[in-house]
C-alpha positions as CSV (number, residue, x, y, z in Angstrom):
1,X,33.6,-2.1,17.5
2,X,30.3,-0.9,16.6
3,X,27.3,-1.5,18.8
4,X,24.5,-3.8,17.0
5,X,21.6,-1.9,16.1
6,X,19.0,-4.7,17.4
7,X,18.5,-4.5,20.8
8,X,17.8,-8.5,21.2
9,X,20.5,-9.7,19.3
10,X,23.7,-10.0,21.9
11,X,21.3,-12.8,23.4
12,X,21.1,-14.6,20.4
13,X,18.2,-17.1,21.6
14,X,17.8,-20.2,19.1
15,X,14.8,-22.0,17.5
16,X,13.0,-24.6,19.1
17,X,14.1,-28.2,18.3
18,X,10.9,-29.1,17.2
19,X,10.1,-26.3,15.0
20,X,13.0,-27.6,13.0
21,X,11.8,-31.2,13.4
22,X,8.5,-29.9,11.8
23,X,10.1,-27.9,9.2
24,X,11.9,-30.9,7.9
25,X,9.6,-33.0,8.2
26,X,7.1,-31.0,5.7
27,X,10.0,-31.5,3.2
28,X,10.5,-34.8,3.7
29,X,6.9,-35.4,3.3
30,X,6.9,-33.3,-0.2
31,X,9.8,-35.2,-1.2
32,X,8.1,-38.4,-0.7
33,X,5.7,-37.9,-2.6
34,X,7.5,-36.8,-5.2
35,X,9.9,-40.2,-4.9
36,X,6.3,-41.9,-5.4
37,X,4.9,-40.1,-8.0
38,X,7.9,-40.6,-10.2
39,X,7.5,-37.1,-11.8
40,X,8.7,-33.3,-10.5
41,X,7.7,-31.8,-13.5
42,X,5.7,-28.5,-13.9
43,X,3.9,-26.4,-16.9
44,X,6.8,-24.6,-17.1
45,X,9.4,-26.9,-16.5
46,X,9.9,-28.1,-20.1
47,X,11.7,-24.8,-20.8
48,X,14.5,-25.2,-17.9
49,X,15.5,-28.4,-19.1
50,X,15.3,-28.0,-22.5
51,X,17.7,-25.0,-22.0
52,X,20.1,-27.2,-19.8
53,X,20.3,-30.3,-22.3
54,X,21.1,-27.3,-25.3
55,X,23.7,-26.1,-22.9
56,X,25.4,-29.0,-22.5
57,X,25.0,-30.4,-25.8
58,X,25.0,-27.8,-28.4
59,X,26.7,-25.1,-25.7
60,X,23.8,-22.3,-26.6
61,X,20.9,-21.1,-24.4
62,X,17.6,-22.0,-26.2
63,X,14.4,-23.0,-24.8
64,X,13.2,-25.5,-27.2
65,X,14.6,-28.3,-29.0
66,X,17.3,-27.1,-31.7
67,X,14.8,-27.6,-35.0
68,X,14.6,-25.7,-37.8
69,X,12.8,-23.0,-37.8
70,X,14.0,-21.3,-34.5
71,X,11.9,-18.9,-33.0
72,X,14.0,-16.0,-31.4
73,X,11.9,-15.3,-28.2
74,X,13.2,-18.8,-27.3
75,X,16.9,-17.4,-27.1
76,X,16.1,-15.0,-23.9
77,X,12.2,-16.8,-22.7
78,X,14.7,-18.0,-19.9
79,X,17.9,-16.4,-18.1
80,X,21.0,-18.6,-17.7
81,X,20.4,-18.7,-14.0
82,X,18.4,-22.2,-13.2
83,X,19.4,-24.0,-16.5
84,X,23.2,-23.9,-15.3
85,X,21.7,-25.2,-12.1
86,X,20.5,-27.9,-13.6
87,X,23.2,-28.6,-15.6
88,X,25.5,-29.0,-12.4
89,X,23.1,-31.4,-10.9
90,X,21.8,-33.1,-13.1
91,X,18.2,-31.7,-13.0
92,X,17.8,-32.6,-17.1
93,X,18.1,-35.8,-17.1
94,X,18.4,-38.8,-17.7
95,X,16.6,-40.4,-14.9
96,X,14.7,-39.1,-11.7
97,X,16.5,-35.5,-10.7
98,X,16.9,-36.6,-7.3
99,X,20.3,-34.5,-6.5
100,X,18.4,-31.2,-7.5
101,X,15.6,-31.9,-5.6
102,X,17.8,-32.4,-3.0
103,X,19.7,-29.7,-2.8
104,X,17.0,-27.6,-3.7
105,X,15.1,-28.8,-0.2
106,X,18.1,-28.1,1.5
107,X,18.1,-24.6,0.2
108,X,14.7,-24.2,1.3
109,X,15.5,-25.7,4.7
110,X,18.7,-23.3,4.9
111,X,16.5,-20.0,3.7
112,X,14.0,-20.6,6.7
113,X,16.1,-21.1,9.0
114,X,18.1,-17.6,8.3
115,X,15.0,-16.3,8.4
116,X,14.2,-17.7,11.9
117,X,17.2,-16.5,13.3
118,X,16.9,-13.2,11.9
119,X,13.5,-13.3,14.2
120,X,14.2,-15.0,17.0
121,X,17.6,-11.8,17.5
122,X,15.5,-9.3,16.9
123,X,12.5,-9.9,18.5
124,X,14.0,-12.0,21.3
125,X,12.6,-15.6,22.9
126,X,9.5,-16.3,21.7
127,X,6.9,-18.5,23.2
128,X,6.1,-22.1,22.1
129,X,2.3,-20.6,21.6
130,X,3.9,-18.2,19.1
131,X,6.4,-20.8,17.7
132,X,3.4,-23.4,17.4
133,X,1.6,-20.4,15.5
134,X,4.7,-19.7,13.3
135,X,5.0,-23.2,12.1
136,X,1.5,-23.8,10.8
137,X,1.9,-20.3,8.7
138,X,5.3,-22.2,7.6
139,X,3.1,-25.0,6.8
140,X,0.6,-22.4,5.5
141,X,3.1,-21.6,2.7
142,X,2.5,-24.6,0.9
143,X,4.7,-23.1,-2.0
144,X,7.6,-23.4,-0.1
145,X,7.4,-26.9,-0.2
146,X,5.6,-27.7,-3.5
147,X,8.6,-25.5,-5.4
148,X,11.7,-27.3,-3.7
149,X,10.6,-30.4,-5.1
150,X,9.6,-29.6,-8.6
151,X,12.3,-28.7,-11.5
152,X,11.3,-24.6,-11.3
153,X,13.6,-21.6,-10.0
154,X,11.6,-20.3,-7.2
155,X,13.7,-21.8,-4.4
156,X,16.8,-20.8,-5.8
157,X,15.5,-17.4,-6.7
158,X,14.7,-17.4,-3.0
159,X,18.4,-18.1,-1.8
160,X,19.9,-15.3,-3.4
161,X,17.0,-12.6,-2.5
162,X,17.3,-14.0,1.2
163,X,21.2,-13.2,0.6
164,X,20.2,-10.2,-0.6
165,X,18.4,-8.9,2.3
166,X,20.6,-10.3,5.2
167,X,23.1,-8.7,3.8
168,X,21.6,-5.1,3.4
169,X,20.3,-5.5,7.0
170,X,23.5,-6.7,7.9
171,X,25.1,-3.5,6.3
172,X,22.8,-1.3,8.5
173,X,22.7,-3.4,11.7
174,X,26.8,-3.1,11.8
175,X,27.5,0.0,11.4
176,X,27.3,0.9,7.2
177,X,30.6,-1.3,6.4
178,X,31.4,-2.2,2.8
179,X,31.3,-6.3,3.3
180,X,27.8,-6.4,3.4
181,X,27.5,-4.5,-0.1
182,X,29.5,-6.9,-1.8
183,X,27.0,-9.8,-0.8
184,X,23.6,-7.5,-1.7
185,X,25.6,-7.0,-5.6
186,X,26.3,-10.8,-6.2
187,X,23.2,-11.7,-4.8
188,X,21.0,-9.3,-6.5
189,X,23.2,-10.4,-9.8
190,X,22.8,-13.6,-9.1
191,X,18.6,-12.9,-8.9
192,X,18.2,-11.2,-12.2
193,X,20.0,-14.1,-14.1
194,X,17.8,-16.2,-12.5
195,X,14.5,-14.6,-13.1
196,X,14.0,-11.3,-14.8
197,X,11.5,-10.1,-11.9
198,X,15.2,-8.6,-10.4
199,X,16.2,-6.9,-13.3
200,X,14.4,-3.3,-12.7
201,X,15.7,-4.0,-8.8
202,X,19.4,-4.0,-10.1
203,X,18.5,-0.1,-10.9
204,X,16.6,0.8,-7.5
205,X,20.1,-0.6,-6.1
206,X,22.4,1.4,-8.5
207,X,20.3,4.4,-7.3
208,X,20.7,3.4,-4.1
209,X,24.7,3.0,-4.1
210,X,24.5,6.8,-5.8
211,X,22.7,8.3,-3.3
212,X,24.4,6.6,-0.3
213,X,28.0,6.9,-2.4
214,X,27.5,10.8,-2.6
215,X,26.2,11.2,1.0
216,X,28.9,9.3,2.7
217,X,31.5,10.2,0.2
218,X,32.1,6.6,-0.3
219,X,32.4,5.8,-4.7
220,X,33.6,2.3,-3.9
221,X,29.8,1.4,-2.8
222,X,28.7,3.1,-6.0
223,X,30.9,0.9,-7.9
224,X,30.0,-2.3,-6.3
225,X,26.0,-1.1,-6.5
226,X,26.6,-0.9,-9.6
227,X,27.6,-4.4,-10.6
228,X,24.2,-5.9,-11.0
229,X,22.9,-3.5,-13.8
230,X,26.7,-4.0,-15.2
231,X,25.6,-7.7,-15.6
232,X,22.2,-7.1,-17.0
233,X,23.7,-5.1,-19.6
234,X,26.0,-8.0,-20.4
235,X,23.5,-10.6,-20.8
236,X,21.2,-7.5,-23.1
237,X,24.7,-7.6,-25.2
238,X,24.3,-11.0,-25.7
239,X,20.6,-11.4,-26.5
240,X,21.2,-8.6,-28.7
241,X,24.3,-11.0,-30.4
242,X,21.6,-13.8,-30.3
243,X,18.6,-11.8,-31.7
244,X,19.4,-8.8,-33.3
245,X,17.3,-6.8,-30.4
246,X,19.0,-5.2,-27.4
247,X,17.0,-6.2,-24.4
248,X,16.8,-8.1,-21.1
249,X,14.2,-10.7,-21.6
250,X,11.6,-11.8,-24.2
251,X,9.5,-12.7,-21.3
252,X,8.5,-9.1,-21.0
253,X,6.4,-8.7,-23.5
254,X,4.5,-11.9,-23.1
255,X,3.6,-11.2,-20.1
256,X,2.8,-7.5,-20.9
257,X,0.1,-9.6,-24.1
258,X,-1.1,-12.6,-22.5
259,X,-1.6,-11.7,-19.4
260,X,-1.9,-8.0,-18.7
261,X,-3.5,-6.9,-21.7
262,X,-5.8,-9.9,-22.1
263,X,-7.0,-9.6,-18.2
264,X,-7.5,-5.9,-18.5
265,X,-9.4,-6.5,-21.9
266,X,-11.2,-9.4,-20.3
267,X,-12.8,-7.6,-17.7
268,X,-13.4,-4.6,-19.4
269,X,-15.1,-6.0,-23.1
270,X,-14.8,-9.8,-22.2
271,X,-13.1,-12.6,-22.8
272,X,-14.2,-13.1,-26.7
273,X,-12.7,-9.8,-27.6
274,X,-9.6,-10.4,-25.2
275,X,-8.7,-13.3,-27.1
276,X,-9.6,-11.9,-30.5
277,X,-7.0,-8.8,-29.5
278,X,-4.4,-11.0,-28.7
279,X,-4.4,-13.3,-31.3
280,X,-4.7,-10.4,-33.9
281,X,-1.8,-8.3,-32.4
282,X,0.7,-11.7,-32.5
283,X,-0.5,-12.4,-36.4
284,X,0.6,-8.9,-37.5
285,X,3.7,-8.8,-34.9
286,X,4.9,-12.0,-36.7
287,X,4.6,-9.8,-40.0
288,X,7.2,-7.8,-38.9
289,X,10.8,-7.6,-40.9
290,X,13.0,-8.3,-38.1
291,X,12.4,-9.4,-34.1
292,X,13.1,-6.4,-32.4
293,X,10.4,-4.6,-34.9
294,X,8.0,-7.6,-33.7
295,X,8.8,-6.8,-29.5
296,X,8.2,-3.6,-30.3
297,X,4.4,-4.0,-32.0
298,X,3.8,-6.2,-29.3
299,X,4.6,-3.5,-26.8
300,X,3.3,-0.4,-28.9
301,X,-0.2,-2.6,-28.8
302,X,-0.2,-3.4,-25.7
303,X,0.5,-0.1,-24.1
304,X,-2.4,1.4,-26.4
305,X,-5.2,-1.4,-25.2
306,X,-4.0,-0.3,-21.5
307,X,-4.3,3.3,-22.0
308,X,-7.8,2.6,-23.5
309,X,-9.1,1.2,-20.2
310,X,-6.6,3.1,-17.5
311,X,-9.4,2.3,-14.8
312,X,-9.5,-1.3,-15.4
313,X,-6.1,-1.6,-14.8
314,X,-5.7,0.5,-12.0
315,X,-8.3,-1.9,-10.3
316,X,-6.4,-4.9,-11.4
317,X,-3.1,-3.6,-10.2
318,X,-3.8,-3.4,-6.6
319,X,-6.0,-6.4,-6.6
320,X,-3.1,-8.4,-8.1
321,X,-1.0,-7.1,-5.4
322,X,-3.7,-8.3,-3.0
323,X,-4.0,-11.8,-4.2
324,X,0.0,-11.9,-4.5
325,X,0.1,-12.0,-0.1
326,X,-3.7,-14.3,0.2
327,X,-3.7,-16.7,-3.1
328,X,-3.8,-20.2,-1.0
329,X,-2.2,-21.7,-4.0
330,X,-4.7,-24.0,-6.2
331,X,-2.5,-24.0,-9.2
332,X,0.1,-25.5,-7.4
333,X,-1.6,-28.0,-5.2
334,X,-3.1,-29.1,-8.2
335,X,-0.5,-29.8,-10.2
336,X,1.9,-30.7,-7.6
337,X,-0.3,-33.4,-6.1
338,X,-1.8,-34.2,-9.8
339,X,-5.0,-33.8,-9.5
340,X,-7.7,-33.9,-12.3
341,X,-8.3,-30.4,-14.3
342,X,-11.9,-29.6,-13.6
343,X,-11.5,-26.3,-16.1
344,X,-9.4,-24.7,-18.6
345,X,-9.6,-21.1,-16.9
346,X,-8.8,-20.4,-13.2
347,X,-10.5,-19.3,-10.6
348,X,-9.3,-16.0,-10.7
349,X,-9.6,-15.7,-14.4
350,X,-13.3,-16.2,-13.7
351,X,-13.6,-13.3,-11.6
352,X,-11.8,-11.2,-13.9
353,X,-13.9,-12.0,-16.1
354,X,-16.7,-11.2,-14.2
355,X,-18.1,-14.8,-14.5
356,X,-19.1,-15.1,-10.6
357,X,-21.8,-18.4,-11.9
358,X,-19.1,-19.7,-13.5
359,X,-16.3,-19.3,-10.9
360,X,-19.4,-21.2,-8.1
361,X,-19.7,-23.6,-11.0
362,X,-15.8,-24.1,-11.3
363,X,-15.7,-24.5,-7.2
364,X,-18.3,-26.9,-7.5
365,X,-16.5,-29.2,-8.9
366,X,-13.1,-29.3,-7.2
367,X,-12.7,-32.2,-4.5
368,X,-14.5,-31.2,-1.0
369,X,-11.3,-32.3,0.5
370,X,-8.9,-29.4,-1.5
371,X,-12.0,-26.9,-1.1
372,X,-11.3,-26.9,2.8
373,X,-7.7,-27.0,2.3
374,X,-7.6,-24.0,0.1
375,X,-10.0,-22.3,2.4
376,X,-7.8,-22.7,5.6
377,X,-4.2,-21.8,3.6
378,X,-6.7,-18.9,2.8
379,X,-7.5,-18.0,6.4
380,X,-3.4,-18.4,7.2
381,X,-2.6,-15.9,5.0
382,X,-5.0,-13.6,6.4
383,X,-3.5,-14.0,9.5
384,X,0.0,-13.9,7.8
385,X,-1.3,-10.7,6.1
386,X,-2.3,-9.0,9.2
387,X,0.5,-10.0,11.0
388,X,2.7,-7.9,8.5
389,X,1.0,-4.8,9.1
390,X,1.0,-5.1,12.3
391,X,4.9,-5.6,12.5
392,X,5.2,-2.4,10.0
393,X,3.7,-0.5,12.3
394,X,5.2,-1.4,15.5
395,X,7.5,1.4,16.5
396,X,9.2,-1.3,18.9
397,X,11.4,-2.1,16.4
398,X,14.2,0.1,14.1
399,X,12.3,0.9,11.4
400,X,15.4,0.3,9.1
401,X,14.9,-3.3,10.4
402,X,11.0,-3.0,9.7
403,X,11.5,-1.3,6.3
404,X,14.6,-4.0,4.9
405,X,12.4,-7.1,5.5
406,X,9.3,-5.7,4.0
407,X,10.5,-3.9,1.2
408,X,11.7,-6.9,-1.0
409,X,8.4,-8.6,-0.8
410,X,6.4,-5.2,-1.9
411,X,8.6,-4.9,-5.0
412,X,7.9,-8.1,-6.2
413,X,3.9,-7.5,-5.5
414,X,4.6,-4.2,-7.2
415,X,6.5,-5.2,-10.4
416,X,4.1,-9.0,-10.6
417,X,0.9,-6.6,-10.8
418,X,-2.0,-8.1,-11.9
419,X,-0.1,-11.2,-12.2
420,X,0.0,-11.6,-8.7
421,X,0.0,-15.5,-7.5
422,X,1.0,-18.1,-4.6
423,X,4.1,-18.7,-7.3
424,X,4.9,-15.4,-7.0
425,X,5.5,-14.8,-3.5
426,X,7.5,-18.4,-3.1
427,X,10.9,-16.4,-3.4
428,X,9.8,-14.5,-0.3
429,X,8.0,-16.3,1.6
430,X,10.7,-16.7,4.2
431,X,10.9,-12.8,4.5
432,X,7.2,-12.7,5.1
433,X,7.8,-15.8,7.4
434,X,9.7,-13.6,9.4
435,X,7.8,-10.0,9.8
436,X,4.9,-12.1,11.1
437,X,6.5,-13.9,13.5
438,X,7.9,-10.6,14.8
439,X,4.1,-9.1,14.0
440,X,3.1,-12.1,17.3
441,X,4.9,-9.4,19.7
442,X,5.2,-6.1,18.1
443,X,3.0,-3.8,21.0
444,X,3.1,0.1,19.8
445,X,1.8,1.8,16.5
446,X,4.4,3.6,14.7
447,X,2.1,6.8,14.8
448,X,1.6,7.3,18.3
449,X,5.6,8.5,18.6
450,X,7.5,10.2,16.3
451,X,9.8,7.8,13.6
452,X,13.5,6.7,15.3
453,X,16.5,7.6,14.2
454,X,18.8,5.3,12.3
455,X,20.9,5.0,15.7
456,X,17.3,4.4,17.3
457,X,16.6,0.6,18.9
């Protein structure tokens, strides 16, 4: 039998009663509210259900209601993921989706508590100042809480990446057997149908399977690696059925228009021309004969107004990627607890746009009350921030064990860019849960000693 690679984990110490009692009690509080606003609806919830219902009734995957003229981005705007969920709960209706919201609480409860015990056997027992300290950044995570109880995939999306990375730990932690493979494949298939955030991961993991396949003389892992990106060319065989264009997701290049393009353009000739650029560059994309010949405009555009301002954006990648592990979350307090619009651009949009009397304006006139609130969800994710690096660097762990649980979270910081936002980091926040928590009693730097060995613990 092979020895466990984590030198804590025979003891297998538990989590504190009450840490659980507080944990569910946060979700029954969301919940609650929920039940009493009478609505779990988000901006970009409409699209999920819409999709459901035309599954069910018409048995095609479309994100807008069936009418004449269909627009093709609508055919692949949204992977089959979290519409079949809701079709097998109920999540579209009619009536209040309380099943869903439900299960997807229980999902949430069931993600942070893997996570927890993932902590509590490696690091060992903790103590209650350093559980009390873990629970309020839980709290801190307001996302976690908001998203189980809205109609949106970010809880769901979080089961399968939390799969995903307790089972490639597990596959290191025990010795490299083949079980654990098969559990990082579905789950990472499972991901990219939900979101297409996981479809460039699905090729990092066929790499992966290569390079570990060759070394180890072991093709079976290659094969199962290399089930995810078998999928995602499935479903690109299908939207290419649909839409004439072979690709993964028509969500691609909106995001590439709206929101990369128009932020890098914002800050670098303002916001008039940003908007001018963008509305120009869909008008002669819609011109185009055929759909693929309109994605690829889009892109040939786009990639041209980046290359135009490469500084911009390389200061707007890294400060998405920043904002991605601090953002306290107004967007989703906001809408999640209804409050009234006070402006039609952001906060951050305000400081990309380099409108810093506009943004004190714009804080000016949100509530006093979620003013503080956002300011101390900011100041936990400092903490939560530093906390990470501090775990990174802590040769008292594996590094394996250090690199697994922090790796995830950096790809999605990486591939959301500029994007970056409290939404963003929901379908990891138990990961990051976790690397704190083992950040409260990590002692040594990593560069004071030499890196371990993968038999090091």
């Amino acid at each position: 039998m092979t020895a466990d690679r984590y030198p804590a984990w025979q003891s297998n110490p538990g989590i504190p009663r009450w840490v659980w009692a507080g944990l569910v009690l946060l979700h029954l509080l969301a919940l609650g509210w929920q039940l009493r606003s009478g609505t779990c609806l988000f901006p970009d919830s409409d699209r999920y259900v819409q999709a459901a219902r035309n599954l069910r009734e018409a048995g095609v995957l479309y994100a807008l209601p069936l009418w004449a003229p269909l627009e093709w981005q609508e055919y692949s705007i949204r992977p089959p993921g979290y519409p079949v969920f809701l079709l097998l709960t109920g999540g579209m209706g009619p009536g209040f989706p309380w099943p869903t919201l439900l299960l997807q609480n229980l999902l949430s409860l069931l993600n942070l508590g893997l996570a927890l015990r993932w902590l509590v056997r490696l690091a060992g027992p903790l103590r209650s100042g350093q559980w009390a300290l873990i629970l309020l950044l839980a709290a801190a995570g307001a996302g976690q809480f908001v998203y189980a109880n809205v109609l949106m995939s970010e809880i769901l999306l979080q089961t399968a990446v939390v799969v995903l990375w307790l089972s490639l730990d597990r596959f290191w932690r025990a010795g490299r057997k083949t079980g654990p493979l098969v559990g990082a494949a579905v789950a990472t298939a499972v991901a990219l149908l939900i979101k297409p955030v996981f479809y460039p991961f699905a090729g990092l993991l066929l790499l992966a399977g290569v390079i570990l396949g060759w070394r180890q003389r072991r093709p079976l892992w290659v094969a199962l690696l290399a089930m995810p990106m078998l999928v995602a060319l499935l479903w690109m065989a299908r939207n290419e059925a649909r839409t004439g264009y072979f690709h993964y997701s028509s969500i691609a290049e909106i995001n590439l228009l709206r929101y990369n393009v128009r932020g890098v353009l914002q800050a670098a000739e303002g916001p008039q021309k940003a908007e001018q650029f963008v509305r120009a560059t869909l008008a002669a994309a819609n011109q185009q004969p055929g759909f693929e010949d309109r994605q690829h405009y889009i892109q040939q555009q786009s990639i041209e107004a980046l290359l135009a301002h490469p500084g911009t954006y390389l200061v707007q990648q890294p400060r998405g990627m920043l904002t991605f592990f601090l953002d306290p979350g107004r967007f989703d307090l906001v809408h999640f607890l209804q409050l009234p619009q006070t402006a039609s651009s952001g906060l951050l949009q305000l400081l990309n746009q380099r409108s810093y009397g506009a943004a004190v304006q714009y804080l000016g006139q949100l509530p006093l009350g979620l003013i503080v609130s956002l300011g101390l969800l900011l100041l936990a994710n400092v903490v939560r921030l530093l906390l990470l690096v501090r775990f990174g660097g802590s040769a008292g762990y594996p590094w394996p064990a250090r690199l697994l649980v922090l790796v995830l979270p950096l790809y999605v910081a990486v591939v959301t860019g500029p994007l970056g936002a409290a939404r963003f980091t929901v379908p990891v926040l138990p990961l990051l849960l976790a690397a704190a928590g083992a950040g409260l009693s990590a002692k040594r730097p990593v560069l004071r000693r030499p890196l371990p060995g993968l038999s090091a613990s």
